[in-house]
N, C-alpha and C positions, 0 to 999 in steps of 0.2 A: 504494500500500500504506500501512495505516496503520501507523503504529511508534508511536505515544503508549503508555507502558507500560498494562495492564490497570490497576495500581493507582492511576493519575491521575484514576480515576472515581469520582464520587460518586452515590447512591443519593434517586432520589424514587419514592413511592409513594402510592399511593391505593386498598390494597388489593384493587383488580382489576388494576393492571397497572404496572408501573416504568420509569424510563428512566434511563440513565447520561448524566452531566455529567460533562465534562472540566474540567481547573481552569482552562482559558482560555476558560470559556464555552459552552461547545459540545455541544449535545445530540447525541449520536451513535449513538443505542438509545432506540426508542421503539416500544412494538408499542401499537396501541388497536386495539380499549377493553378487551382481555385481558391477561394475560401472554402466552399463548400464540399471539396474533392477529399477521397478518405484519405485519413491519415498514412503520413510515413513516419512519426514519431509520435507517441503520444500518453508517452511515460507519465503526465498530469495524471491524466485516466487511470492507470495500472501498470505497475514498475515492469511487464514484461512487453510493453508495446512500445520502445522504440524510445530512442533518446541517441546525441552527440555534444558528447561530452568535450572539453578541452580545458584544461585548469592545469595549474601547479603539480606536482607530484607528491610534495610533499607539504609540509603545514604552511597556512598561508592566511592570511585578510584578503580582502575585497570589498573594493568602491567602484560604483557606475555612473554612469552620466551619457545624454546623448549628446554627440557632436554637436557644435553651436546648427540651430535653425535647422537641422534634420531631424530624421528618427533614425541613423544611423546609430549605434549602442559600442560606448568605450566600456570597457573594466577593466581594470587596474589592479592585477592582485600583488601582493607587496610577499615576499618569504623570507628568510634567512641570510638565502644569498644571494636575492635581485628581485626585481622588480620586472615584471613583464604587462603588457597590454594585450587584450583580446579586441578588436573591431568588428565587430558584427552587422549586416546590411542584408537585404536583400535588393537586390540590383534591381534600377530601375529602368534599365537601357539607355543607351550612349546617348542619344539625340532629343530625347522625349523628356524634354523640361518645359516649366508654365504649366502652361494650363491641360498638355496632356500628357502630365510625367509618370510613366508608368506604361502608356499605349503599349509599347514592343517592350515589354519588362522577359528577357530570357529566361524567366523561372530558375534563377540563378540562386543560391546560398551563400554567403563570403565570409569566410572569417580568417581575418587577417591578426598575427601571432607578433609582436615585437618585442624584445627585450633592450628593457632603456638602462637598468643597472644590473653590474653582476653578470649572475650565470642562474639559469633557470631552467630544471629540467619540466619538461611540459610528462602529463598525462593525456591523450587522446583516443576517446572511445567511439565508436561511428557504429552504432546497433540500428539499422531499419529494419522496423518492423508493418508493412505496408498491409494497408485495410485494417488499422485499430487494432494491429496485432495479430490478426490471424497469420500472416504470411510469414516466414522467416525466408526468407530469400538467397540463393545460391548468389555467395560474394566472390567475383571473378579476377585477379590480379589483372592489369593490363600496366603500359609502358614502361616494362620490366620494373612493376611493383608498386611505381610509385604512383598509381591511383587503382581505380578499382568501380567495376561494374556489375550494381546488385539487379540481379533478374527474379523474377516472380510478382505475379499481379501485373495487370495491364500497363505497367508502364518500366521501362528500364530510368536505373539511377547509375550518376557515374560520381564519385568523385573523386576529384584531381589533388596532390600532396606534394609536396617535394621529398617526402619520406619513403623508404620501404615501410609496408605495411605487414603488419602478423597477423592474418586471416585465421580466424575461426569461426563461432557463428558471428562471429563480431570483425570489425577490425581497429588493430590498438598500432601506436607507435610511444617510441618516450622519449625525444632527439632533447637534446641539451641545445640553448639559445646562451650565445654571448653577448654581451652588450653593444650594440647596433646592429646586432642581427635579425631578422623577421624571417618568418613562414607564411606563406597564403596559401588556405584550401578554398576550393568552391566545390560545391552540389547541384548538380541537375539533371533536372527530369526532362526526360525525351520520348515520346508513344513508344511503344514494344516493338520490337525489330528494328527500329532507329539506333547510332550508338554515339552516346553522350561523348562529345566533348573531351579532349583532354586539357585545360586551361593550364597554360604558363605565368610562371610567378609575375610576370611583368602586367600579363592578360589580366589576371586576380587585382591587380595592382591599378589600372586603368582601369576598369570595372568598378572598381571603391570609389574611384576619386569622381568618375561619372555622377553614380548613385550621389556622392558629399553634393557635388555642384547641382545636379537637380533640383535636390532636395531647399539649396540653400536660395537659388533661382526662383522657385515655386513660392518659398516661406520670403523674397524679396516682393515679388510683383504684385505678392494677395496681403499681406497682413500687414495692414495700414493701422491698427487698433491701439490708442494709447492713454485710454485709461487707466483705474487701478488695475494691478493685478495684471498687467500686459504682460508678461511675462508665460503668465498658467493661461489666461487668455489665448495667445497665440501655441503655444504648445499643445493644447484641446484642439485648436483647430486642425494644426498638423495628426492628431488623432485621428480623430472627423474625417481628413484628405482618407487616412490611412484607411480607413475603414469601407474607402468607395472603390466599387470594382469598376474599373477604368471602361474596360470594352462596353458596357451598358450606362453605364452611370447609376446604376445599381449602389446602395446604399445599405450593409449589414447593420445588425443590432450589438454585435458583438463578432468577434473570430473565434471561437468556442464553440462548445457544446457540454453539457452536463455538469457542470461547474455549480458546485447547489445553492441555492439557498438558504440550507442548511445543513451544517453538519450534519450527514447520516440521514437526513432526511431524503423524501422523493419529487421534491421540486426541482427538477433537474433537465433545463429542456435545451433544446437545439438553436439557437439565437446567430446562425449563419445565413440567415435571410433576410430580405429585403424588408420591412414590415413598412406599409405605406404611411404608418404614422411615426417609427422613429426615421424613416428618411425625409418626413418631410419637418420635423422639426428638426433634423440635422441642417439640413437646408437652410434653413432660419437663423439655425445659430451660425453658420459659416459666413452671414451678412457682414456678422461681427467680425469672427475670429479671424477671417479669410476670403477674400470679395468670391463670390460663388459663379463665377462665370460659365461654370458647369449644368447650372440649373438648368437650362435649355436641354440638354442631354439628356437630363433625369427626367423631365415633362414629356419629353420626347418615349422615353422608354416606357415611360408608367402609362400612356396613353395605350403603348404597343400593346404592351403585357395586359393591360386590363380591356381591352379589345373584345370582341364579341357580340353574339346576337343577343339584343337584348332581352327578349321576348325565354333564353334560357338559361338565365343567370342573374339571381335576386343579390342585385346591390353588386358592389365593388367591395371584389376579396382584400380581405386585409393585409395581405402576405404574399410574396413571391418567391420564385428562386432568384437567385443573381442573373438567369437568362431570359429571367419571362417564366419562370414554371409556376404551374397552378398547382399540380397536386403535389404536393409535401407530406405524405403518410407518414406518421410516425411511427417507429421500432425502435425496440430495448437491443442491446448489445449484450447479452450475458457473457460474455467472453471477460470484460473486462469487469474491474471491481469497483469501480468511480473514483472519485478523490477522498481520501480518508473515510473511505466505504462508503460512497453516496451513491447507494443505487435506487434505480437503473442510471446506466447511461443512455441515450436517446440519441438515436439521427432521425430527422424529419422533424417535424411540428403539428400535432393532430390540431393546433391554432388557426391553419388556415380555411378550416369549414368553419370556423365559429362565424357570426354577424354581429359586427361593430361600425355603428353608425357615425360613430366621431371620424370616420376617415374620410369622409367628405368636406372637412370643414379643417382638417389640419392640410388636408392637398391644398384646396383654395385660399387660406391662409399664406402658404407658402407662397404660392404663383404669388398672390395678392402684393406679398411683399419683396419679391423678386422681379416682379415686372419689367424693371426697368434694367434688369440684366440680361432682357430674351430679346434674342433678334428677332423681333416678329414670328407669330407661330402659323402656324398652316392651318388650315380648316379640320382637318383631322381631330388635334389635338385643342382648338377651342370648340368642335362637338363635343370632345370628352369633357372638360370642364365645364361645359352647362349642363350636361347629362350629371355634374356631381351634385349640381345646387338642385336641379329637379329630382332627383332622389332624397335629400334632404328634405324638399318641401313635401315628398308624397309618403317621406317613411319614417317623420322623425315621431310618431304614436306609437311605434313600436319595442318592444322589446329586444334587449341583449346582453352578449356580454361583457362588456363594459371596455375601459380603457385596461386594467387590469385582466382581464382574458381569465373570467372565472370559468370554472367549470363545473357549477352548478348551474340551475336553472333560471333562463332571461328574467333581465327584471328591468324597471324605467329607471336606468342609472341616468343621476343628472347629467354629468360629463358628457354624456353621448349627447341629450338633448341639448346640452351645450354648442356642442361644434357644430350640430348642423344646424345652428344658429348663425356660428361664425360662417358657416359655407354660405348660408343664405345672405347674411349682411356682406362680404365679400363680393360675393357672385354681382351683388345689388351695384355696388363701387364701380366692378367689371364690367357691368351689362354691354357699354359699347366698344370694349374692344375685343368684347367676346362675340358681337354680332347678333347678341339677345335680345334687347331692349324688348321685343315682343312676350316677353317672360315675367318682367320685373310685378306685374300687380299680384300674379299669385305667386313670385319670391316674397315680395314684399307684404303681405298677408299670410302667409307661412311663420316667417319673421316674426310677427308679430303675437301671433298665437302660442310659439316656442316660447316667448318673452314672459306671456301670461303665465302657462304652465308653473316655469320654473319659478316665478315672483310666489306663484299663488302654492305648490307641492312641492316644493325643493328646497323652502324654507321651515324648518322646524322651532314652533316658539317654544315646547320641554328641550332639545338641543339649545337653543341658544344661536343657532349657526345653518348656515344650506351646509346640505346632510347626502350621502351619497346616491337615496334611491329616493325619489319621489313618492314623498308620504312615510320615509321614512326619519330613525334618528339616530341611525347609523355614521359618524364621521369620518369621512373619506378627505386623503388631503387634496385629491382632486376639485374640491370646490373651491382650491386659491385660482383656479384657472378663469374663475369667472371676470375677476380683476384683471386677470394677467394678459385675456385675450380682448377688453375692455365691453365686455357684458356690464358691470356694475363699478364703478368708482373704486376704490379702494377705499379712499377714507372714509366711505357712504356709514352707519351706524351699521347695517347688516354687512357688511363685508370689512369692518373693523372686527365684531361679533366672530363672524369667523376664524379670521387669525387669528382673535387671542387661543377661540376653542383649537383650533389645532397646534397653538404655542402651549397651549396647558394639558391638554390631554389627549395627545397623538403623538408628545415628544416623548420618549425613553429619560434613561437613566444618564446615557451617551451627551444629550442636548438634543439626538438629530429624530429625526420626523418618521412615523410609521406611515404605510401607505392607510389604514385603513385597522380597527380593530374589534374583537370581536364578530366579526362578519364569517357567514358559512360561504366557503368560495368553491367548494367543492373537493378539498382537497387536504388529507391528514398533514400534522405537522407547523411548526410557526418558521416566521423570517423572520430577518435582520431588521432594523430601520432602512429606509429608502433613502438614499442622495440625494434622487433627483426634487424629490418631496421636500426634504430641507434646504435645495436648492431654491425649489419656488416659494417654500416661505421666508426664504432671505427677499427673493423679487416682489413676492407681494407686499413686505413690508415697503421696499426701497418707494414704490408704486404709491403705500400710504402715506408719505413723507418721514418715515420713524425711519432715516439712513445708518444710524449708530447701532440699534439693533441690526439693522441687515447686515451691516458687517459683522457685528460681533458670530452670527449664524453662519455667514457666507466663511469666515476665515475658520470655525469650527470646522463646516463641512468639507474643505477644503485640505485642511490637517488631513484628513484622511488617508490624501497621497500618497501611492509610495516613493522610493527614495528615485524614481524617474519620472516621477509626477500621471502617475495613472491611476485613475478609480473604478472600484468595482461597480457592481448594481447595491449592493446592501452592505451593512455594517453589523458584523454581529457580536459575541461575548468578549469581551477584552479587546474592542476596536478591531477584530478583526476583518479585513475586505472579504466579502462572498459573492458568490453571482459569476455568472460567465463574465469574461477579465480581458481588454479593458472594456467597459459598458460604455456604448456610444450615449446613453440616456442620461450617464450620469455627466459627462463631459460639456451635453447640449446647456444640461443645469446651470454648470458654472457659467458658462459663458453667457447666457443669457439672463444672471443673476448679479455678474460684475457689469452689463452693462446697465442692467436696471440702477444700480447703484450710482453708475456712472451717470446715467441721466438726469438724474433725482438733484447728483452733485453738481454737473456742467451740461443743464437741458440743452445747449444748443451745439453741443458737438456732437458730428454722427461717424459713423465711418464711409473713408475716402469714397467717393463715385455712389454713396446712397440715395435713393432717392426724397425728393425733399418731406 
C-alpha cells in the first residue's frame, strides 16, 4: 500500500497528459499519451503498478520548486557527499509556444540528473507496469544497453540513458555523478510495432530547454495579473493551462482517478474528464490568471461534443471525454488496492447519465464573459448557445442532481435553479449576437419566474439562510453562488444571513468550509472540508465589502499548498490534502477569490485586454 501523503506530488504536463512526482523522485502517475489513456505507472494506486524512481543512493534531504514561470519541477537532494538536481518536464514540443504550446507535444518524459557539488551516487529504478498494472512487460536492451524497449499492451515504450542498464522485471543502474556532471533520460510512447526513439544526451538537453522556453513564453504573453497574491494567482493559472488537453480544448477536472475523499473510504471517482461545468469555470478563472485566448477552441469543441438530435437526448450531458465521448461507464479495478486502501478504484464516471441543470448557465456564463476573446462564432455554435438558454427556460421545474452529483434521489436543488437563471439572464445580454432576439420574452419571463421560486423556497426563515433544496433547511455552501454570480447583492440582509450561516456552521474545526452537512447524498462515509467552498466564502465576503475577513479565509485556504503550490479537492484530519490531486476546482477558487479581493480593494483594475 502506498501511504506517501497525496500532497507530496508534484505536477508535469504537456497538455495532453500529466504525471505526479513525489518529492523523492519518483514518478508514480503516468497515463500516455492522454490524460485519460491507462496507466504506465501508477504506484499512487498500489505499490505493484509501476513507478520511476531516480534519487540519491544513499541518505539524503530534499527540496522542490518549479522552474521560474513553468511547471517544469527542480529537486534538489543534498547527501553527504554532494548535492545533485533532478529536472523533470514533460516536453512540450520544439515550436508550439503561446497560445498552442503543447499542439505536437512528443509524449516525451525528461529527467534530467546534474551534480552541482561533490560526488553522488544516483539510485534508478524504471518499473512499467502498463494498464494499472496488469501488464509486466518484456524489457528489451537496445543500443548496446544503454536504453531499452518495454513491449506489452498496445503500445511500445523506449527509454533512452546514457547508462548500461541491469534488466530484470525492472531496470536499475547506480552510475556515480561528479561535480559538473549531468545524465539525461527521456521516455516515450510510440503505437505497437513502431520503435521508440533512441534520444541523445544533447536531444534530452534541447528538449528541456524547448519545454523551459515554452512554458516561460506562454506564462509571458497571458498572465498580465497583479494583484495580491500574483504570485499563487499566476501559478493556478499555469495549472488550469496544465490541465487543458490541447488537441480539443478539452478541459479535465483533475489528472487522476480514485484519489478519495477519504481515507479508506469509497468516494473515489474518475475526475479525467471534461465536466462542462468545471471547464467552464476554468475558463472564467483563466480571464484572470491567464488571458484565455483559447476559449474559442473550447466553445468550438463543446458545441461538437454536445451535438445531436435533439428530439433524443434530454438536456446537455454534463461530462465528456477529452475527445467528444459520451459514454463514460464506470468500473472498479480490483486488481489494485487504492491509496492507503481506498477502495474501489474506478475508471469511467457513472456521472455522466446523471441530469444537472446548472450546466446551462455556467456554459453561458462563460461565453458571457469571454466574448470579447472569440473571433466571431459561426452559426453552429450560437444554435448551440441559444439551444442552452431554451433548455433552461423549458427545464428549470425540474428535478436533479445537483452541482455536487449526489447519488441519491433528484431533488429542487437551489444551485441548479440558480444557473439557469444565470443562462437565462446571460443569454438575455446575448440575445443579438447570438441572433435570438426573437427568444428574449419567454427568456425573459422564464427569468423571472426562477427569481420568484428561489426568493419565495430557497429561503429558509428556521435556517436563517437560502438553504440547499427548495423548501428545505438543509445548508449547502453552494448558496454563496447567489452573490457570486450577482443573483442577490451581497451585503442584501438575506445574503449577509447567509455567510455568517455558512461562516458559523458549515466551517470545521480547520477554519475551512464543508460542502454541505448532514445531507443523505446517496452514499456511505464523510469528506474532508471543500477548498473550493472556502474559496467562495472568502469571495462572497470580498463581494460584501468585509475584505479583512476574506483575507484572513483566503490566506487560510491557501496555507493548504503544498510545498509547489498545489491543492487538492478537500482537507481532511490533521490538514491533510484529499481528493484527486491537483483539483482544477480548487485552483479556479483561489483565483477567483484573490480577485474578488482585489476588486473590492482597487475596483477599477481589471486584467490586460478584459472587457470593459
Amino acid at each position: 500500500m502506498n501511504d506517501r501523503p497525496i500532497g507530496d506530488y508534484a505536477l508535469l504536463s504537456d497538455c495532453h497528459t500529466a504525471t505526479l512526482v513525489s518529492s523523492q523522485g519518483s514518478i508514480d502517475w503516468l497515463c500516455l499519451p492522454h490524460f485519460d489513456s491507462r496507466s504506465l505507472f501508477a504506484r499512487i494506486l498500489g505499490p505493484e503498478a509501476g513507478h520511476w524512481s531516480i534519487r540519491p543512493a544513499g541518505p539524503h534531504t530534499a527540496s522542490r520548486r518549479y522552474v521560474d514561470r513553468t511547471m517544469v519541477l527542480e529537486t534538489t537532494f543534498r547527501t553527504p557527499t554532494g548535492v545533485i538536481t533532478v529536472t523533470d518536464a514533460l516536453a512540450t514540443g520544439r515550436s508550439e509556444w503561446g497560445h498552442n504550446l503543447g499542439r505536437h507535444a512528443p509524449h516525451l518524459l525528461l529527467r534530467a540528473v546534474k551534480c552541482t557539488e561533490g560526488h553522488v551516487t544516483l539510485d534508478m529504478e524504471f518499473a512499467p507496469r502498463p494498464e494499472y498494472g496488469l501488464i509486466r512487460p518484456h524489457l528489451m536492451p537496445v543500443d548496446e544497453g544503454r536504453g531499452l524497449h518495454c513491449h506489452g499492451g498496445p503500445d511500445t515504450i523506449g527509454l533512452s540513458t546514457p547508462y548500461r542498464l541491469d534488466i530484470t522485471d525492472m531496470a536499475r543502474c547506480a552510475p556515480t555523478l561528479q561535480t559538473g556532471q549531468w545524465a539525461g533520460f527521456a521516455l516515450q510512447r510510440v503505437p505497437a510495432g513502431d520503435s521508440p526513439k533512441v534520444w541523445s544526451q544533447q536531444e534530452i538537453l534541447t528538449q528541456l530547454q524547448d519545454t523551459l522556453a515554452g512554458w516561460r513564453a506562454w506564462s509571458q504573453r497571458h498572465q498580465t495579473y497583479e494583484g495580491p497574491w500574483a504570485d499563487l494567482v499566476h501559478h493556478s493559472g499555469r495549472v488550469l493551462q496544465s490541465l487543458t488537453f490541447q488537441p480539443t480544448g478539452a478541459i479535465v477536472a483533475a489528472p487522476t482517478t480514485s484519489l478519495p475523499e477519504e481515507v479508506g473510504g469509497v468516494r473515489n471517482w474518475d475526475y479525467r474528464y471534461a465536466w462542462v461545468r468545471d471547464a467552464s469555470f476554468t475558463l472564467e478563472a483563466l480571464w484572470v490568471a491567464a488571458c484565455p485566448y483559447e476559449a474559442e477552441h473550447f466553445f468550438r469543441w463543446m458545441a461538437q461534443a454536445a451535438d445531436g438530435d435533439p428530439e433524443h437526448h434530454e438536456g446537455l450531458q454534463i461530462m465528456f471525454g477529452i475527445r467528444g465521448e459520451r459514454d463514460l461507464s464506470e468500473r472498479e479495478l480490483p486488481l489494485l488496492p487504492g491509496w492507503r486502501g481506498s477502495r474501489p478504484v474506478r475508471t469511467g464516471n457513472g456521472a455522466w447519465e446523471q441530469r444537472q441543470l446548472d450546466v446551462y448557465g455556467e456554459l453561458l456564463a462563460a461565453f458571457h464573459k469571454l466574448r470579447h476573446y472569440l473571433g466571431g462564432l459561426d452559426e453552429h455554435t450560437k444554435t448551440f448557445l441559444t439551444r442552452l438558454a431554451d433548455s433552461a427556460a423549458s427545464r428549470w421545474r425540474e428535478k436533479d442532481q445537483g452541482i455536487w452529483e449526489v447519488r441519491s434521489a433528484p431533488q429542487h436543488f437551489l444551485y441548479s435553479k440558480l444557473m439557469c437563471w444565470v443562462a437565462l439572464d446571460r443569454a438575455l445580454d446575448l440575445s443579438e449576437e447570438l441572433g435570438a432576439q426573437s427568444r428574449t420574452p419567454v427568456w425573459r419571463q422564464a427569468r423571472s419566474e426562477i427569481r420568484a421560486a428561489i426568493e419565495r423556497d430557497g429561503w429558509s426563515e428556521s435556517a436563517g439562510a437560502y438553504t440547499q433544496v427548495l423548501g428545505s433547511d438543509t445548508l449547502d455552501a453552494s448558496a454563496l453562488m447567489l452573490a457570486i454570480v450577482g443573483f442577490e447583492a451581497a451585503d442584501t440582509p438575506r445574503m449577509r444571513a447567509t455567510i455568517d450561516a455558512v461562516r458559523t456552521r458549515l466551517t470545521g474545526t480547520d477554519g475551512m468550509v464543508y460542502r454541505y452537512l448532514a445531507a443523505d447524498d446517496g452514499l456511505p462515509g464523510n469528506e474532508g472540508t471543500f477548498l473550493l467552498c472556502t474559496f467562495w466564502l472568502a469571495q462572497a465576503l470580498a463581494l460584501a465589502g468585509d475584505v479583512a475577513e476574506a483575507r484572513t479565509i483566503f490566506e487560510r485556504a491557501a496555507g493548504f499548498m503544498n510545498d509547489v503550490g498545489l491543492l487538492g479537492e478537500e482537507v481532511g484530519p490533521g490538514g491533510e490534502l484529499l481528493g484527486n490531486f491537483p483539483q482544477a476546482f480548487s485552483h479556479i477558487g483561489l483565483v477567483n477569490a484573490a480577485w474578488a479581493i482585489h476588486q473590492a480593494e482597487c475596483p477599477t483594475d481589471r486584467p490586460e485586454g478584459s472587457p470593459d
